[in-house]
C-alpha positions in Angstrom: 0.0 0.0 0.0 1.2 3.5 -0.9 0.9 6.8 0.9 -1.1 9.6 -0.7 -1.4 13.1 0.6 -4.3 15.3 -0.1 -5.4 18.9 0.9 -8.9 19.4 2.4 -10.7 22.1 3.6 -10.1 22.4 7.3 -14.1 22.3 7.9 -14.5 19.5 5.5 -11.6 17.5 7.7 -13.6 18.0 11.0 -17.1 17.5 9.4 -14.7 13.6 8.5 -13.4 13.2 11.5 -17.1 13.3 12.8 -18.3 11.2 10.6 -15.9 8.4 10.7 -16.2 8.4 14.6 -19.8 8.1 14.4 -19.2 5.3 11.6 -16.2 3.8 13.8 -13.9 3.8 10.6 -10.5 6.0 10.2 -10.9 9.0 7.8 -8.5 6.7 5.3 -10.5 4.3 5.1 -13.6 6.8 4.6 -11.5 8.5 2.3 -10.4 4.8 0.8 -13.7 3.4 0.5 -15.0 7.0 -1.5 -11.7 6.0 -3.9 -13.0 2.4 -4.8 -16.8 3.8 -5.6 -15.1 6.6 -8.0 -13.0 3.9 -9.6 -15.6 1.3 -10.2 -17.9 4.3 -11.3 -15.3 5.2 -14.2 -14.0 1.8 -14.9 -16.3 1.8 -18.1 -14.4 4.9 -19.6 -11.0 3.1 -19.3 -12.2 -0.1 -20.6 -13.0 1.5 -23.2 -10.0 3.3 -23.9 -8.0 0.7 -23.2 -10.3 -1.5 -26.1 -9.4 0.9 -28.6 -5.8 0.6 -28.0 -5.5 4.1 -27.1 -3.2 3.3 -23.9 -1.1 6.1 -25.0 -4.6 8.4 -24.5 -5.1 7.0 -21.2 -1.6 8.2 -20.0 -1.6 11.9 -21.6 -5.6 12.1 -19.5 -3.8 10.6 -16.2 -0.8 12.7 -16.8 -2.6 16.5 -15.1 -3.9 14.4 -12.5 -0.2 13.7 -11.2 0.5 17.5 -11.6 -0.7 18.9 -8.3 1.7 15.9 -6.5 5.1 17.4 -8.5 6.2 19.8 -6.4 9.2 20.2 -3.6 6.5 19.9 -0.7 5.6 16.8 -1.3 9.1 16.0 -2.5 9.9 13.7 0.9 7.6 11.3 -0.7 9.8 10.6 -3.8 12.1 8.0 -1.3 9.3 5.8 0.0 
C-alpha cells in the first residue's frame, strides 16, 4: 500500500473526522472506501479506452492528475 497526501478544507476535515467516529472507521479508510466507488464508477471509460488501444490516451488524460503531487513539498515522498 502507498501513501497519498491530499489537501482538504479544514471544515470539511472535522465534518470527516465526525463522521468516521460516528461510523467507527478511520478517515482513510472513509476516504479509501469514496476511492473504490469513483474507480468502479469510471471503470467503463478506461475499458474503453483501453479496447481501442488508445493506452497512449489513457496516460496523456492521467498525466494532469499527477501534476498537483510534482512539487518540492511533497518531494519527501519521492524516497518511500
Amino acid at each position: 500500500m502507498s501513501v497519498m497526501s491530499i489537501r482538504i478544507d479544514t471544515d470539511k476535515k472535522k465534518i470527516l473526522k465526525v463522521i468516521a467516529t460516528i461510523e467507527g472507521k478511520t478517515m482513510g479508510k472513509i476516504i479509501s472506501e469514496l476511492i473504490e466507488d469513483y474507480i468502479k464508477k469510471n471503470k467503463v471509460k478506461i475499458q474503453k479506452l483501453s479496447e481501442k488501444d488508445n493506452l497512449n490516451e489513457i496516460m496523456k488524460l492521467s498525466e494532469s492528475s499527477f501534476m498537483e503531487w510534482d512539487n518540492d513539498e511533497d518531494e519527501i515522498y519521492n524516497e518511500l
